[in-house]
C-alpha positions in Angstrom: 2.1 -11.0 -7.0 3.9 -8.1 -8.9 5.5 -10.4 -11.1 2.4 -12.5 -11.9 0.7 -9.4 -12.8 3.1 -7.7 -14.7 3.4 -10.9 -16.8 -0.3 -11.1 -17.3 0.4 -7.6 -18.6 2.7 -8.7 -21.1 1.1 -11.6 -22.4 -2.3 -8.9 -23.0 0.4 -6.9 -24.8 1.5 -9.0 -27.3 -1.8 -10.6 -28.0 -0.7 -14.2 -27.0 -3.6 -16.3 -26.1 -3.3 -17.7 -22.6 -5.9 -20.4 -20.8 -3.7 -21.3 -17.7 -3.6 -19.7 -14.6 -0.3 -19.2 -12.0 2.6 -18.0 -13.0 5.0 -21.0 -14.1 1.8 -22.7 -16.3 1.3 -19.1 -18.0 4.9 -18.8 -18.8 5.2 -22.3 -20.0 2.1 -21.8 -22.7 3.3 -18.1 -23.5 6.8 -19.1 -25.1 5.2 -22.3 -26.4 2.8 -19.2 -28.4 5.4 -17.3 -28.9 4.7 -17.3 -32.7 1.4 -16.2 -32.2 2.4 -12.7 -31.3 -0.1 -9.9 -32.7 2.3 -7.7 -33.9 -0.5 -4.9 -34.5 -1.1 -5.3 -30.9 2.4 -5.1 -29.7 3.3 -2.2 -31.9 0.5 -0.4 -30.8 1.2 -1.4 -27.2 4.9 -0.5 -27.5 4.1 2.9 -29.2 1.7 3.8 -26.3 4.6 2.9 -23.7 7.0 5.5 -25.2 4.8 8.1 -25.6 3.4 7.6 -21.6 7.3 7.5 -20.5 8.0 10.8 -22.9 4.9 12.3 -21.0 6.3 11.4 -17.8 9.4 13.3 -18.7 7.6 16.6 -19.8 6.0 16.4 -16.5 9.3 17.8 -14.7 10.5 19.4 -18.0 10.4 23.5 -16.7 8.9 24.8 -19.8 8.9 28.3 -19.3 11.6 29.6 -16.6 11.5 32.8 -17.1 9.7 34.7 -14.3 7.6 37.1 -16.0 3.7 36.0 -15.5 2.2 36.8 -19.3 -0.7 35.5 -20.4 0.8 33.2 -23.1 2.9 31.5 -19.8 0.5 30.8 -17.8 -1.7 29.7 -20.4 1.3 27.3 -21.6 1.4 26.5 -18.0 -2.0 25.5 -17.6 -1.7 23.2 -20.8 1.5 22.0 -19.8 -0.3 20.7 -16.1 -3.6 19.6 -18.0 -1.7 17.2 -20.9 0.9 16.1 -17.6 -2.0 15.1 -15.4 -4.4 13.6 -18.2 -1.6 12.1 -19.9 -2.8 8.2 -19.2 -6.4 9.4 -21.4 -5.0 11.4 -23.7 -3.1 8.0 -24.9 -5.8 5.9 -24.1 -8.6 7.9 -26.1 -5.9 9.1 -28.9 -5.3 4.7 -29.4 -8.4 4.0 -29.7 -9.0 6.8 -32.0 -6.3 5.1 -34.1 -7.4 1.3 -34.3 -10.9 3.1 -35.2 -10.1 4.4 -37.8 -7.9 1.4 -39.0 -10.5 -0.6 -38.7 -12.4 1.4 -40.4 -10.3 2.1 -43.3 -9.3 -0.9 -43.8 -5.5 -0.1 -43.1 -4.0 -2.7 -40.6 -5.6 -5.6 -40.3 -5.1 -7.9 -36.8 -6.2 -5.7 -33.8 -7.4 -7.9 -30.7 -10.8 -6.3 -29.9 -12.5 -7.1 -27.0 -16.1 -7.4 -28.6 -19.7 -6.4 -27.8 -19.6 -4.4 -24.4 -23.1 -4.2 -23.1 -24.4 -0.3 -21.9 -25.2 0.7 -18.6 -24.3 -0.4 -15.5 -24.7 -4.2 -13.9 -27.0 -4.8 -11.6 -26.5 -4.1 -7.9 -26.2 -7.3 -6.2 -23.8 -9.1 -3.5 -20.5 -10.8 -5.2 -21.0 -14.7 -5.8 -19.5 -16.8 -2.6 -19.9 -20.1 -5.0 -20.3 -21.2 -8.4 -20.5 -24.3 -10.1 -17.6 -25.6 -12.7 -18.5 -28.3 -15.1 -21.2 -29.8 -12.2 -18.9 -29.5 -9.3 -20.0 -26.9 -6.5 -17.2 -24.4 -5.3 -17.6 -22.8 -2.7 -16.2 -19.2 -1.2 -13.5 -21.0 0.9 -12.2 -23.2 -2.0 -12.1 -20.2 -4.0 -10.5 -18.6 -0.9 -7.9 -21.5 -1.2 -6.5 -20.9 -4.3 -6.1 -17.3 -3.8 -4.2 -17.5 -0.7 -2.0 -14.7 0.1 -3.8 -13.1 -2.5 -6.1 -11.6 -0.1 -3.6 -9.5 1.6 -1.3 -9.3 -0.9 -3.6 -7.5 -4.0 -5.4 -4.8 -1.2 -1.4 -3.7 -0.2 -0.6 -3.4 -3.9 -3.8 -1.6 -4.6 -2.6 0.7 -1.9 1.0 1.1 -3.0 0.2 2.2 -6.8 
């Protein structure tokens, strides 16, 4: 399951345009795209990946050792802890700051945006246990089928991240 979600990871990354599910079918259509990699998308990607592993490193970087307790130190302190623990939103907003203002000025063209997103929250209601595909019924246990192991699987992941 690691492995088929890390790959879905990738294939977001590089802004290759997947329709098959399971693992060997997605691999199979991802290096027959291969040459449809956005490279704005995997720059960008890439860029935010070095700067989350550099903040990881500052995070057990001892920037001040002295002992003495001024007010500059434990201000720097209380920075240093605040850009360590917010460091996946700092990225996040400071990205999407960036392909804002590319977009908007008209710099690099070729971002994968993920369109209208409607406000406010959905609707409270019970998750589907069937749908209907292209006029066949499917119901909770064929959906339940083709998940499989998934059902133990994804909650123990959930749990070990």
């Amino acid at each position: 399951a690691a492995v088929l979600i890390a790959f879905g990871q990738v294939k977001d990354l590089t802004g290759i345009r997947v329709t098959k599910t399971g693992l060997i079918p997605q691999a199979i259509q991802s290096f027959k795209n291969i040459s449809t990699v956005n490279v704005a998308d995997l720059s960008l990607g890439l860029v935010c990946l070095v700067v989350l592993l550099a903040l990881r490193q500052l995070k057990t970087a001892d920037l001040f050792p002295d002992a003495k307790n001024s007010i500059l130190q434990m201000v720097g302190k209380k920075v240093h802890w605040l850009v360590c623990t917010a460091s996946n939103a700092i990225v996040v907003i400071a990205a999407s700051f960036f392909v804002f203002l590319t977009i908007q000025l008209d710099w690099i063209p070729g971002f994968t945006l993920v369109g209208h997103v409607d406000s406010g929250f959905p609707p409270v209601s019970l998750p589907p246990f069937g749908f209907t595909h292209n006029g066949t019924a499917v119901s909770f246990l064929d959906m339940a089928s083709d998940v499989q192991t998934g059902f133990i699987i994804l909650p123990l992941l959930g749990i070990l991240e």
